[in-house]
N, C-alpha and C positions, 0 to 999 in steps of 0.2 A: 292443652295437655296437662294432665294430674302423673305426679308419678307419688309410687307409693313404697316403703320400704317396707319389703316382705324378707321374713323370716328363712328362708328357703332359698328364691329366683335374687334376693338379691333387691334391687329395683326395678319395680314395672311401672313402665308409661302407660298410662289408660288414658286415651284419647277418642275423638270423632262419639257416636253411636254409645260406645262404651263407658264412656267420660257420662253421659246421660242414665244409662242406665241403673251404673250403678248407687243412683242416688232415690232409686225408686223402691215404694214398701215392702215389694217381692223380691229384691235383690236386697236389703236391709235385714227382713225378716231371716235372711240366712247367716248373720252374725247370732243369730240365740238360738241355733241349732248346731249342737256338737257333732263334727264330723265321726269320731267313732261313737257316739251314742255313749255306753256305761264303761267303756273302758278305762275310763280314769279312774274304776274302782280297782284297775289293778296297776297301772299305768296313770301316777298321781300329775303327772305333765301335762297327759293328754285330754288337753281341753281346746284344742284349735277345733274351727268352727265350717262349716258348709261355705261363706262368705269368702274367707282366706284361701280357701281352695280353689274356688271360682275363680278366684283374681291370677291363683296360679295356672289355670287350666287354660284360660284366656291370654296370659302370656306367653306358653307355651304353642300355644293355636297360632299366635300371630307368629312365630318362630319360624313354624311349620309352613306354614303360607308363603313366607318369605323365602323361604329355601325351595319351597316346592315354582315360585314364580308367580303367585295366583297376587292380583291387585284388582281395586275398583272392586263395586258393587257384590259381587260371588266373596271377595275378603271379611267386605263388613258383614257380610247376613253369616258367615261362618265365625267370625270374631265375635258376634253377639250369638250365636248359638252356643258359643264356649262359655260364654261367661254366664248364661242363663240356661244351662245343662238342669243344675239343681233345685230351680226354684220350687220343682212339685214335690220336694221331699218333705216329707212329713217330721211329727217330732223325735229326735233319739237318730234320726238317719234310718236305716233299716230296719233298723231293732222290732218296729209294730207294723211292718208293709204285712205281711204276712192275715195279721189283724185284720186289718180291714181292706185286703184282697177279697176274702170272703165273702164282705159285703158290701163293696161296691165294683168289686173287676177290676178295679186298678190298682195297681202296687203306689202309684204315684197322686197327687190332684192332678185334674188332667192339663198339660202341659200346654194344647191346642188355646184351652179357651184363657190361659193362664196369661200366654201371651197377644192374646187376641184382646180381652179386655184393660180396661184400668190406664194405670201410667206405664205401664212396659207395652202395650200396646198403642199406646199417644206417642212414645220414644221412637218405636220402631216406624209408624208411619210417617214420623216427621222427618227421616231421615231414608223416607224410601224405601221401607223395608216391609216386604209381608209379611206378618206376624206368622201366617201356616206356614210357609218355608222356612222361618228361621225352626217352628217348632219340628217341621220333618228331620231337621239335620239335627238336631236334640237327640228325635228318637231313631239317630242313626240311619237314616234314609239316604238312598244315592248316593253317590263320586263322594263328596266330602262327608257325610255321615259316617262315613267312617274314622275321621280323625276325630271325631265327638266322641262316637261308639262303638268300635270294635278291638280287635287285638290287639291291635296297636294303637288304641287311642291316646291323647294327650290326655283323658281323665285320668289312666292308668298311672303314666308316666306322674303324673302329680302327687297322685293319693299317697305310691307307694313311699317315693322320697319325704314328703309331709308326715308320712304318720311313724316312721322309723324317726323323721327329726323330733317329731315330737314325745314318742315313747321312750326314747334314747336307745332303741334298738335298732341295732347296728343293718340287719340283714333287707332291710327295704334300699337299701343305697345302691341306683342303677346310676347309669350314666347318658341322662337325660339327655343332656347335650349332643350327642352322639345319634342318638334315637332319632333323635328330629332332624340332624340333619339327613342322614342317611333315605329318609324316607323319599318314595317317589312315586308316582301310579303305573301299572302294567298292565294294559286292557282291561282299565276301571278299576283296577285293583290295589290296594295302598299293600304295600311291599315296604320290607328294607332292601336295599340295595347291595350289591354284589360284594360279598367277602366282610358276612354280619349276619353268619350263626351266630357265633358268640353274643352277638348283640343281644337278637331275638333271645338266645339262651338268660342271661343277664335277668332278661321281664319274668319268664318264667322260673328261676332257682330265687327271684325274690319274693312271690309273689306265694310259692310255694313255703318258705321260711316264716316268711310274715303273718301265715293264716294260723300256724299251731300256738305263735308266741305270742301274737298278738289277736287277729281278728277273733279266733276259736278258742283262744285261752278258757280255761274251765272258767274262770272266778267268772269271765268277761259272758259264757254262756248262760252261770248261771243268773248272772244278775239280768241278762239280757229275756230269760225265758221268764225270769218273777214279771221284768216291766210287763210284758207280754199277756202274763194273766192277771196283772193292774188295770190294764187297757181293755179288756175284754171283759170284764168285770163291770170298766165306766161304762163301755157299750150295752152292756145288757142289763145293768142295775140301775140305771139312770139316764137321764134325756138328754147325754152326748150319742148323739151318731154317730157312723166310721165318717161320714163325708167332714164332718167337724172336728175329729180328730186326727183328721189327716192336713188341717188348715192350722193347725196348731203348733206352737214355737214349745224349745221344750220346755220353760217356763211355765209356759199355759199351762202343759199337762202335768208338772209337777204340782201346780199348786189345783185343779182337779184334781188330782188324785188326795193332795191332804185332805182337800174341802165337804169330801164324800166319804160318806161311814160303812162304805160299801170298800171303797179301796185304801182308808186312810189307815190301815196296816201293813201294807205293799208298800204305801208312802214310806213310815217310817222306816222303815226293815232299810229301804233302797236311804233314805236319808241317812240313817247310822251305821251304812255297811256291816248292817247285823241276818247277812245272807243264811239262805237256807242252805246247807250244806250237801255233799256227796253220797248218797248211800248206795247207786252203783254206781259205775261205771266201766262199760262195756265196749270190748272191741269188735267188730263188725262180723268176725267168722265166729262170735258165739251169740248171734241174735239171727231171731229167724228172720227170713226173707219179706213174709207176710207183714210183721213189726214194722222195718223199714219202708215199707211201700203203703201202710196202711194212713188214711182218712185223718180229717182233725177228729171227727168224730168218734172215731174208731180210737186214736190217741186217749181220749177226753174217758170214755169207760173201760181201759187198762187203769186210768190212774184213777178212778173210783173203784175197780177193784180191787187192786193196790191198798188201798187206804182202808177199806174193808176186813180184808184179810189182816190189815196191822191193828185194826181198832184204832184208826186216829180220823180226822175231819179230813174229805176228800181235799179240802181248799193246803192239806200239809203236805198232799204227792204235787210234783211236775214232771213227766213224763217230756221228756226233751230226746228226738230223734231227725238228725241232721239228715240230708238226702245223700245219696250214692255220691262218693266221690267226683268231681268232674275236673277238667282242665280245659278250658277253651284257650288258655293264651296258646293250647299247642296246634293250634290251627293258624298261628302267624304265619304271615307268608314272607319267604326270603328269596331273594334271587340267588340262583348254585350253577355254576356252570352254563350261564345263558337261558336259564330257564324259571318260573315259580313253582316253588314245593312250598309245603308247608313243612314246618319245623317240627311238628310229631316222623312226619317222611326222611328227614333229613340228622334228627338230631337224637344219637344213644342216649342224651340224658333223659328225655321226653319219658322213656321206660320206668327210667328208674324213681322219676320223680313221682309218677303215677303209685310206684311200688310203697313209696315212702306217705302219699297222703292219705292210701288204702290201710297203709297200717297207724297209722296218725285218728283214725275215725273213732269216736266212742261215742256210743248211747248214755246218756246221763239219766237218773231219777235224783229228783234234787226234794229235800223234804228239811223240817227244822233240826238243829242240831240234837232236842232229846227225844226225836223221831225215828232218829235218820238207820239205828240198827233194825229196827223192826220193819221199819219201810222197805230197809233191801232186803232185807229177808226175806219180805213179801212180794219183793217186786221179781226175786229169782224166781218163784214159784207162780206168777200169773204170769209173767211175758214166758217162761220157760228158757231161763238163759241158758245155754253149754257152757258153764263155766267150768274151770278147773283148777286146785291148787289155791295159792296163797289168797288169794281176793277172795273166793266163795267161802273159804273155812276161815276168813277175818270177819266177812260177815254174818256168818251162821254165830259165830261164838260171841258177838258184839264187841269185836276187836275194829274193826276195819275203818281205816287211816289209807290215808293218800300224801303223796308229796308228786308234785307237779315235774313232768318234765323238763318246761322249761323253765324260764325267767319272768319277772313281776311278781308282785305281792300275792301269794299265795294261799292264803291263809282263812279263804274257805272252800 
């Protein structure tokens, strides 16, 4: 047995399976991949890693197991599916799945053959374990797949209290403990158990708090959409592929990116927190329907005609358009009265919270700072924004200034 002192859980024993695992290059590789990807540029703490997460995800797993009764073999292939959740994530975390979804289908490296080859697949068969089955319960498959990946998974439960510990924002703080024990299955179905709205509610009002202050913060999107046209830039100006930039630690692709005269000014810019700035930003009932549902492609010649219409170099617009609001934690399932409902069915905040991240949603054009009046200018006039009032006549007059609504370093 290793135990480990985590930041978060406290100490965790890592033992049997796990105890192995975690000493192998695909579970390693996840200490040089930042869990939120650029948000340290707003959020100067937040550097915890994919690695440290895993370890918490996997203590929690085993938690979970325990309370729920499960032991022997079904434990360990679920206890190594926690702890090897992450390994197919690429560099930045999310930040470039998007990227090279495009061009290879997968948001992730694939996960089957991830742990079927190499030393996590030597780990796993020396200890009895099918590499495919542990990979199914990864990607959320059957009875326990769902404590991997669903609404109430333990990946959840970890992220949110990890990434509030580490940004020092308060509104990630659920009560973990409670979660896991609570849980139980109903005709295959992983539930909380009776008299734990509240609970359920808990995952949802944090999760909902955490995405405007943290995960969706401006600065965090815009630095997030520069990486994005860095990466997409090495894929097509140079002989990195998506399937090799998605094998990549972020290290790697930071110093790609200096190395190439194609990206090495995305490098710096992202190096010296010398971002492109706001020139709109748009709330959702004044962007048409077509904009938000539209193609990358279709993205890609808005913002050359953008750029056009300002007289500046197309590479100075980013047309940044997040998708339709959504809420899946409100499909948690709770027991009420002898019965499973889901928590959208059961629970008046579900409404409200929905109300609150429909008005939370803004379209961004992000361009350099002595760009950036002409670009929104240009940019109200080719996307056709319905703007009204202080924002449109700040930018028409090359006044327009922002200050953030919430909290972190604001300051582009």
């Amino acid at each position: 047995m290793k135990v480990i002192k985590d930041s978060v859980h406290d100490h965790i024993q890592i033992e049997g399976v796990a105890r192995e695992l975690i000493d192998t290059p695909q579970m390693q590789r996840l200490r040089r991949i930042r869990q939120l990807g650029t948000v340290s540029l707003v959020y100067p703490s937040a550097n915890h890693t994919r690695f440290e997460h895993s370890l918490g995800v996997y203590h929690l797993a085993c938690q979970a197991l325990e309370q729920l009764g499960v032991d022997g073999p079904l434990a360990k292939r679920v206890q190594a599916a926690a702890l090897l959740h992450d390994v197919g994530h690429g560099p930045f975390s999310h930040n470039l799945e998007s990227v090279t979804h495009r061009r290879t289908g997968r948001y992730h490296d694939d996960v089957h053959d991830l742990l079927a080859d190499g030393a996590v697949g030597d780990v796993l068969r020396a200890h009895d374990l099918d590499p495919a089955s542990v990979a199914d319960l990864v990607a959320g498959d059957g009875r326990f797949g769902q404590l991997i990946s669903g609404e109430l998974d333990v990946d959840r439960m970890d992220y949110l209290v990890r990434d509030a510990h580490h940004t020092g924002v308060p509104y990630g703080t659920i009560d973990h403990g409670r979660l896991v024990r609570e849980l139980s299955f109903v005709d295959g179905e992983l539930v909380l158990a009776e008299g734990n709205v509240q609970t359920a509610e808990s995952l949802l009002v944090a999760r909902a708090l955490m995405n405007p202050t943290v995960y969706s913060h401006s600065v965090a999107r815009i630095s997030k959409a520069m990486l994005r046209r860095a990466g997409e830039r090495l894929i097509e100006r140079t002989e990195t592929d998506a399937a090799t930039l998605q094998r990549m630690d972020d290290y790697d692709l930071i110093a790609a990116l200096r190395s190439s005269p194609e990206t090495a000014a995305y490098a710096r810019r992202l190096d010296h927190r010398d971002l492109y700035k706001r020139a709109v930003w748009a709330e959702i009932d004044d962007v048409p329907g077509g904009i938000i549902e539209a193609d990358h492609e279709t993205i890609r010649e808005f913002e050359r005609e953008i750029a056009a219409e300002a007289g500046v170099d197309a590479d100075a617009v980013i047309l940044d358009v997040p998708g339709r609001p959504s809420m899946t934690e409100s499909t948690s399932r709770v027991m009420v009265n002898g019965e499973v409902r889901s928590l959208g069915q059961q629970s008046p905040l579900v409404d409200a919270l929905r109300g609150a991240q429909y008005s939370q949603w803004r379209l961004g054009v992000y361009s350099p700072a002595d760009s950036s009046v002409r670009v929104g200018r240009a940019a109200l006039d080719v996307l056709g924004l319905d703007i009204d009032g202080p924002l449109v006549s700040d930018v028409r007059d090359g006044l327009y200034t922002t200050l953030d609504q919430f909290g972190g370093d604001s300051s582009a």
